[in-house]
N, C-alpha and C positions, 0 to 999 in steps of 0.2 A: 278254728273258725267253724260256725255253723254251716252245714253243707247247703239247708234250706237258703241263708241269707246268701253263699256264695251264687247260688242259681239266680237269686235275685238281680245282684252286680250283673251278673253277665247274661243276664235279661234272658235267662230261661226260661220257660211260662208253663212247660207241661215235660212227663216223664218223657213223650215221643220226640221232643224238641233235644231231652238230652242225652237217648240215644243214640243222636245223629249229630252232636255237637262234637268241636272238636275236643272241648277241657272234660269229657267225660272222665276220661282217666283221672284227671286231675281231681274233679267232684268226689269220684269213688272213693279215691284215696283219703281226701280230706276227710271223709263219711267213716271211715274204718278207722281211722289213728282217734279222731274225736270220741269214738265210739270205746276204744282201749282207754283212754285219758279218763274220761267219764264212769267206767268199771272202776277203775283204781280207787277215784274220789269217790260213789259210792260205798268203797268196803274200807275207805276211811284211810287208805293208801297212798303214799307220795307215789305221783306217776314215776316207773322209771321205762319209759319208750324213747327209743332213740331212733335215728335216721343216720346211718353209717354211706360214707363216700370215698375212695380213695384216690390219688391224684393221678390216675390209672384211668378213670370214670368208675370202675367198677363199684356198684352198689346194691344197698338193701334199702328194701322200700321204709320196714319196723324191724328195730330190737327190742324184745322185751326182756329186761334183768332182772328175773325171778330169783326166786328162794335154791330153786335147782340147775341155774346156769341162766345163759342169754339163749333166747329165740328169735332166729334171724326169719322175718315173716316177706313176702311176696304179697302186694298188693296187685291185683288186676281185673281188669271189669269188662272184657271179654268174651264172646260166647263160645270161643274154642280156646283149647289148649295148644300154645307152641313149646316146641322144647326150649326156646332161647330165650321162655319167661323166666326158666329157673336158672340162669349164667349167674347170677350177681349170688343166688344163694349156693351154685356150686362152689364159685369162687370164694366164699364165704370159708364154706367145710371146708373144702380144701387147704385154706390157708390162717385159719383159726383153730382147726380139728374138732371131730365130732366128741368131744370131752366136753364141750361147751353148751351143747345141745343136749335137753334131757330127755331119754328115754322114758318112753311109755311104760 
């Protein structure tokens, strides 16, 4: 979905209206995966972005199954950092192993 037409739906009108909304998350999010989706078909790529959950709750916001493994990505639209943004991709490493993830 377009993040512009989702602000529409939910009768957003200005950037300061959705800073203080409560689906901000929700818009950022959409704004980031669309934005992965869109790269892919650009460079003429079947997307392969996933959205991983287990029956645990535990999750990842995006995986992306590249050429050199999966990257398990953290969306958040936050102006500070907590440590308990990155549980879902600890629990990730931890139970998928860092084989999966490719080194820089």
């Amino acid at each position: 979905m377009n993040s512009g037409l989702l602000c529409f739906l939910l009768r957003i009108r200005s950037p300061e209206e959705l800073l203080l909304h409560s689906a901000r998350g929700a818009v950022f999010e959409t704004y980031v995966i669309s934005e992965l989706i869109k790269r892919s078909l650009h460079l003429g790529q079947e997307s392969s972005i996933y959205f991983w959950r287990d029956s645990g709750g535990n999750e990842v916001d995006v995986l992306i199954d590249g050429e050199k493994g999966i990257v398990p990505v953290e969306v958040k639209s936050g102006q500070t950092v907590a440590a308990d943004f990155f549980k879902g991709l600890d629990y990730w490493k931890k139970n998928c192993g860092p084989q999966v993830i490719p080194q820089a």
